[in-house]
Steps between C-alpha positions, in 0.01 A plus 500: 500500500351325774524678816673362825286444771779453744871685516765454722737771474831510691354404840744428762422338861689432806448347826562660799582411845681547875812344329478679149363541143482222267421554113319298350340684155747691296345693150218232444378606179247305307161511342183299447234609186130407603404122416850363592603191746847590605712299769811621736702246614815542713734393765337453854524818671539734183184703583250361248184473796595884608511573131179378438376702880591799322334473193219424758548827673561348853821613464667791390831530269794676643566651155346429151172504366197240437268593260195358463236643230281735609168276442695189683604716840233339707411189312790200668425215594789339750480130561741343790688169544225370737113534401445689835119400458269544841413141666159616629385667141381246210691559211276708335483726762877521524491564139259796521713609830672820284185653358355489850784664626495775244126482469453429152322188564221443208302286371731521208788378719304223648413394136882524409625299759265230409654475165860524605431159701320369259798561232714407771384183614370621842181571460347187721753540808395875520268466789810311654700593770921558374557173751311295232695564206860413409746673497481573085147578518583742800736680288249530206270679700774710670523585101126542407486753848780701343341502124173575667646893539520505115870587508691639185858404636493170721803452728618172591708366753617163478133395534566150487801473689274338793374152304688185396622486221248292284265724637698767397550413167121426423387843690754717356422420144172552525475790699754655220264415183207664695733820591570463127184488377377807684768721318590612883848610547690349747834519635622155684822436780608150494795267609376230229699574204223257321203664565630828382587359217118340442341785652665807350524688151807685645794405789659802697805348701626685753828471631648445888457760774508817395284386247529629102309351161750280413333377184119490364422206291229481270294165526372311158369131533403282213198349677455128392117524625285717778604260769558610876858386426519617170757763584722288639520256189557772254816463340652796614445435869864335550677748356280822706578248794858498467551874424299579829657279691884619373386856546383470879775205611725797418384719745564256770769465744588133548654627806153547638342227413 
């Protein structure tokens, strides 16, 4: 039986302040074996970004337990909604910014970096400056700076939040082929009910604040070819669609919006 590489056991979070506590995790339980692309979607506000902190270990559960396997502790990789790159380092040398920092820069990592360009489609703009690229491109290498670390479980949140939405589109399907194709495991918070659907093999929705697995759907697309868009033409996509979208409209208060 294949063994998880993530678990999320019981783990509860609240925020504090002058004026109070607010919950906003109650018993998230969940886990995710090694080679899967799951999704959480949810109301705005549930608590899917400190969720995802957690797992990151910026941020510490009031009660509960994450797991992750013992040869995964150290190996995340956490990409943000904005690419955060350095104006005054070419993108190479933002892309080889962790190993300096941890000083395992090698020739090795120089050579890998070169090929994660190359495969994708950056290799020519990497003695460019991040105010020469667009903002897809920007995001790619935001990407290839993260893979660079060789992570085993790759966080990701709402990377592509920032671009327009052909942009979007285009960037996030073929950023997800690549994640794919690596057999990485990644874990990805989104508002866009349609890219978890194209992205993911599995869909944890979490309810409102305090937030609780309201239901995990498994993901299965009949793809009609290996377009970008392929996902999103399978015939199954309508129905996924319309689950998702009846699941979280429930959790909302018209009152609030």
């Amino acid at each position: 039986m294949n063994q998880p590489i993530l678990t999320c056991r019981n783990v509860c979070f609240s925020y504090h302040n002058l004026t109070g506590e607010t919950q906003a995790l109650n018993n998230i339980s969940f886990q995710i074996d090694r080679g899967e692309f799951v999704a959480i979607v949810g109301p705005s506000g549930c608590g899917k970004s400190t969720l995802l902190s957690m797992i990151a270990g910026l941020t510490q559960p009031e009660s509960g337990e994450i797991c992750l396997s013992d040869q995964n502790k150290n190996k995340i990789g956490y990409m943000l909604q904005q690419d955060h790159l350095f104006e005054w380092r070419t993108i190479m040398q933002n892309i080889l910014l962790g190993p300096e920092i941890n000083k395992t820069l090698t020739k090795e990592k120089e050579e890998l970096a070169l090929k994660l360009l190359h495969d994708y489609g950056l290799y020519k703009f990497k003695d460019k400056k991040p105010g020469e690229l667009s903002g897809g491109m920007k995001q790619r290498a935001a990407l290839i700076r993260t893979m660079i670390m060789e992570p085993d479980l790759l966080l990701l949140d709402e990377p592509f939040s920032a671009l327009d939405y052909q942009t979007r589109l285009i960037v996030s399907g073929d950023i997800g082929k690549i994640i794919k194709a690596t057999g990485i495991t990644a874990l990805l918070i989104t508002h866009d009910l349609s890219e978890a659907i194209s992205l993911a093999d599995r869909i944890i929705i979490l309810s409102k604040r305090p937030a609780t697995v309201k239901k995990v759907i498994p993901i299965h697309l009949s793809l009609p070819d290996d377009s970008l868009l392929a996902p999103r033409n399978a015939p199954e996509f309508g129905n996924y669609f319309s689950l998702l979208w009846k699941e979280i409209s429930d959790e909302y208060d018209p009152g609030t919006m």
